[in-house]
C-alpha positions in Angstrom: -35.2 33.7 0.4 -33.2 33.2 3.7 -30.6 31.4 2.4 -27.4 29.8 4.5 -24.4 32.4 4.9 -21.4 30.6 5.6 -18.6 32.7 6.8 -15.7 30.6 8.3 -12.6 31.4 7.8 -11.2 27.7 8.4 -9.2 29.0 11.0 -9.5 26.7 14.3 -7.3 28.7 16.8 -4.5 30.8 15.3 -0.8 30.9 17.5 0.3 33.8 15.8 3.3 31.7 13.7 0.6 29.5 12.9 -2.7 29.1 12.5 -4.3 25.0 12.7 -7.3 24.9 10.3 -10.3 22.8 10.8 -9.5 21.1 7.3 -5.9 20.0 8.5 -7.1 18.6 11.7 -10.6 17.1 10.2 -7.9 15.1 7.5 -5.8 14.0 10.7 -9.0 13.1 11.9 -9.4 11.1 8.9 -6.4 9.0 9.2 -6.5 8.9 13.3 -9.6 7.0 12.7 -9.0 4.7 10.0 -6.5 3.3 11.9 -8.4 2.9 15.1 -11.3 0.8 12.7 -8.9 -1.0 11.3 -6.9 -1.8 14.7 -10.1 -3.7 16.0 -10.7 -5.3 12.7 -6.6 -6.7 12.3 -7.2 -8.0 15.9 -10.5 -9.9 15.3 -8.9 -12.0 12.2 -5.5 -12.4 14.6 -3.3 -10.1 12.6 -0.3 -8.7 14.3 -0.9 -4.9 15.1 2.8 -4.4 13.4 1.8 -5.3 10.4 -1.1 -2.0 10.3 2.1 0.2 11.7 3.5 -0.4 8.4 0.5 -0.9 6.3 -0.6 3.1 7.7 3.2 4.1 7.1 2.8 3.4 3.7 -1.2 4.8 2.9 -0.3 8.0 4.7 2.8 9.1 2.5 1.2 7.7 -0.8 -1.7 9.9 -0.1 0.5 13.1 0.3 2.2 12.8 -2.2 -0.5 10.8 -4.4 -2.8 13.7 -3.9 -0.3 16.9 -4.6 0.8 15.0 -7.6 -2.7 14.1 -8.2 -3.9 18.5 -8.1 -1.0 19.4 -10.2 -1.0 16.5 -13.1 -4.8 17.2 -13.6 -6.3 20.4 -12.3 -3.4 22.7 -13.1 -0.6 21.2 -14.8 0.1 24.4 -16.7 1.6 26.4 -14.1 3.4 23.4 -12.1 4.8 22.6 -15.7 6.9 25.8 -15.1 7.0 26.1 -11.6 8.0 22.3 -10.5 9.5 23.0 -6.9 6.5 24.2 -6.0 4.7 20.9 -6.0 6.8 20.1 -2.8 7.4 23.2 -1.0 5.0 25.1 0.8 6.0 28.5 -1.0 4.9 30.0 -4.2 7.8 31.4 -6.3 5.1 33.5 -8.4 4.4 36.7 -7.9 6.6 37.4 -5.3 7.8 34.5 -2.7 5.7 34.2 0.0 4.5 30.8 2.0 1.7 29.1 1.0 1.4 25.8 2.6 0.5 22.5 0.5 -2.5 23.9 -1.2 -4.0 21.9 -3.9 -4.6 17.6 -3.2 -6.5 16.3 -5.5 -8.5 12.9 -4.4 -8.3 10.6 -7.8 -4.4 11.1 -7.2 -3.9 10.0 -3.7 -6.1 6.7 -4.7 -3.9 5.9 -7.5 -0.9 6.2 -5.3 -2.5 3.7 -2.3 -3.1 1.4 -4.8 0.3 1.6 -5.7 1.2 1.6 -2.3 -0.8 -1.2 -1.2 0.6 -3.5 -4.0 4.2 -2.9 -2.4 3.2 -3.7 0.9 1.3 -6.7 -0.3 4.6 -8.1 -2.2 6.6 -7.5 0.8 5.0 -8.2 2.9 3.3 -11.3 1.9 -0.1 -10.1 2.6 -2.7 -11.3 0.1 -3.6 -7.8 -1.7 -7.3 -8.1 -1.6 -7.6 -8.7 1.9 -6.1 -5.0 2.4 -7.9 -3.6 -0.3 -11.3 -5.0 1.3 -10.1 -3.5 4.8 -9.3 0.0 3.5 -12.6 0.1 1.6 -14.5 0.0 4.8 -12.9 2.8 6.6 -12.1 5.0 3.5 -15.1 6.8 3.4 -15.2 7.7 6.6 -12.0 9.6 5.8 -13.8 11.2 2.8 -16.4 12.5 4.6 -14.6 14.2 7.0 -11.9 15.8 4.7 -15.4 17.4 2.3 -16.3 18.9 6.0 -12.8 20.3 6.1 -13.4 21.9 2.5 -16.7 22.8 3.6 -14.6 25.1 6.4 -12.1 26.1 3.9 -15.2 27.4 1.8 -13.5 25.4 -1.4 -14.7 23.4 -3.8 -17.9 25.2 -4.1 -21.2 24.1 -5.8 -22.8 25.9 -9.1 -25.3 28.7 -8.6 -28.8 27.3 -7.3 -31.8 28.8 -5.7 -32.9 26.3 -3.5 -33.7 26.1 0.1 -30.5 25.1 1.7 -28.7 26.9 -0.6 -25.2 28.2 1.1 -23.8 32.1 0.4 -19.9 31.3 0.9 -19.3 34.8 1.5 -15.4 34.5 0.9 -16.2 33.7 -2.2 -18.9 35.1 -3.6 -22.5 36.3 -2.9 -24.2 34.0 -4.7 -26.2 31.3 -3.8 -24.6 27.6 -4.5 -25.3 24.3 -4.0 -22.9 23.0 -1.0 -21.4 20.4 -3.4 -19.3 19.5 0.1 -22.1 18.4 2.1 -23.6 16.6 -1.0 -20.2 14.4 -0.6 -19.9 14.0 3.1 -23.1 13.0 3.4 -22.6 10.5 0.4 -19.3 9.5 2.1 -21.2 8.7 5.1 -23.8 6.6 4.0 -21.6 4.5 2.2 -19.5 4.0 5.1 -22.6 2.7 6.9 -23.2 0.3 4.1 -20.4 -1.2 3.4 -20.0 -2.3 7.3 -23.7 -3.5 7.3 -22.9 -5.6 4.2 -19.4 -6.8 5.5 -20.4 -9.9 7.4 -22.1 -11.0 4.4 -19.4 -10.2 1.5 -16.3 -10.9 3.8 -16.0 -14.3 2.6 -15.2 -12.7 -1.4 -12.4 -11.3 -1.2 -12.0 -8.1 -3.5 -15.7 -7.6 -3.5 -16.0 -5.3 -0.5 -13.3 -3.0 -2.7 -15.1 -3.7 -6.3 -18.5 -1.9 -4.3 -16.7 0.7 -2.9 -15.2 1.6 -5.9 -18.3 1.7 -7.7 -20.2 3.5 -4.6 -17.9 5.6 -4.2 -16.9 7.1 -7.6 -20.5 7.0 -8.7 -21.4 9.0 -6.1 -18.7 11.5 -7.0 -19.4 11.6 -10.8 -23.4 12.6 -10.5 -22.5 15.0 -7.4 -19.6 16.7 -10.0 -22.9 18.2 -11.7 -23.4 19.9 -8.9 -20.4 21.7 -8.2 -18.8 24.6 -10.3 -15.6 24.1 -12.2 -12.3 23.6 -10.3 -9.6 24.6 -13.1 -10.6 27.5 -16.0 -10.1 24.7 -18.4 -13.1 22.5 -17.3 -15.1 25.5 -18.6 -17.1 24.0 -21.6 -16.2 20.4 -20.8 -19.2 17.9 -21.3 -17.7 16.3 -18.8 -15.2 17.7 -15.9 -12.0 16.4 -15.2 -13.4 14.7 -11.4 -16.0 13.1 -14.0 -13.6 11.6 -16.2 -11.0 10.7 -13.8 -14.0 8.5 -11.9 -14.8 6.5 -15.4 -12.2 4.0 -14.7 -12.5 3.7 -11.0 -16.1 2.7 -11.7 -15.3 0.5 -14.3 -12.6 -1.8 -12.5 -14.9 -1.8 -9.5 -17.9 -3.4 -11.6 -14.9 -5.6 -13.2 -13.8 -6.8 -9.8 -17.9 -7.1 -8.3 -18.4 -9.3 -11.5 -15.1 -11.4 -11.0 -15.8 -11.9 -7.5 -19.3 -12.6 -7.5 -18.3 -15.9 -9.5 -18.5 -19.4 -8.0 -14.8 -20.0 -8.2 -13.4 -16.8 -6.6 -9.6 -16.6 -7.0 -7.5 -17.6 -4.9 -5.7 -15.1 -2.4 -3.2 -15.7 0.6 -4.5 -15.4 3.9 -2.6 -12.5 6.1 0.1 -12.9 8.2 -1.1 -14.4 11.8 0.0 -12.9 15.1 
């Protein structure tokens, strides 16, 4: 069968001292247009554009280091345990040193810290916390979708061995058929991202519920695509369930918490934002 050989390196134009990869540029890409969506949507409710300056300040480093944190806690915490300046520098100590770059962000990590984040910048600022949560959820998957295309480049997180039609070969891997677990998420990404804006007009009046239905969207999508993809870590070998699977439990859960909380007649009561 004429399966799909994918043979990228992930290199978009190497300098010689560096080479830019498609997976760097596609998460820029990510964050580049987040902001521009949420731009337009700050200045239709008469929010100061300052206010997303600092709002974007404060996603984009809790994401880094969310993320990194995120890899090394859950998907190899056994060599980071002994090898803890690595999590920050691009080097690895281990063999020999040589310069790696930040390889290794994990997704369930960078979330945590945003929400984190975004509970800062809502006591600081004085912004009612839902209202950015709501915002973020619309334009999030968006950003999901394009950093799966960047794995996609990177030839990484792989799906397990399949034999159907669209099958991909990643031949810097392996020569064996897989599912493109990658796509399977981009495309999910990307469907949610057109459904959440379709339903927006509709649920913008609840605050909180746009986020509870993301949440739910979003990390459902990722647990039932997780049986499509091979193990990340050696340890998830034998696991009923893998470590992306059980990391997106709770996720799912608050987000059918907040989606039953907010669907009430009373909603509670949150502070408008800031005006221009």
């Amino acid at each position: 069968m004429a399966y799909i050989h994918w043979v990228p390196d992930g290199i978009l134009v190497d300098f010689g001292f560096y080479a830019l990869r498609w997976y760097s540029v596609l998460f820029a890409s990510g964050f580049l247009f987040s902001y521009i969506l949420l731009r337009k949507k700050f200045r239709a409710e008469g929010v100061a554009g300052v206010m997303l300056e600092k709002l974007t300040i404060y996603v984009v480093i809790a994401t880094v280091i969310g993320a990194r944190l995120g890899h090394c806690l859950f998907y190899d915490f056994a060599y980071y345990s002994q090898h803890p300046l690595e999590i920050f520098l691009p080097v690895r100590f281990q063999p020999e040193l040589a310069f790696t770059g930040f390889q290794g962000l994990a997704s369930h990590g960078g979330v945590m810290a945003i929400l984190i984040a975004v509970s800062l910048y809502s006591y600081r600022y004085q912004v009612a916390l839902f209202w950015i949560l709501d915002k973020l959820a619309l334009v999030s998957p968006l950003a999901g979708c394009l950093i799966r295309v960047g794995n996609l480049f990177n030839s990484e997180i792989i799906g397990r061995p399949t034999s159907v039609p669209w099958a991909f070969v990643f031949e810097r891997v392996d020569l064996i058929p897989r599912h493109p677990g990658q796509l399977y998420e981009a495309i999910s990404y990307l469907l949610i991202f057109i459904l959440l804006h379709t339903l927006e007009p509709k649920l913008n009046r609840k605050p909180g519920f746009i986020f509870g239905l993301f949440l739910v969207l979003l990390f459902l999508a990722r647990f039932l695509l997780e049986f499509f993809k091979a193990d990340q870590s050696v340890f998830e070998a034998g696991m009923l369930l893998n470590m992306g699977q059980l990391l997106s439990i709770p996720f799912i859960l608050l987000g059918f918490i907040l989606l039953v909380l907010k669907n009430q007649k009373q909603s509670i009561i949150v502070k408008e934002p800031p005006a221009a």
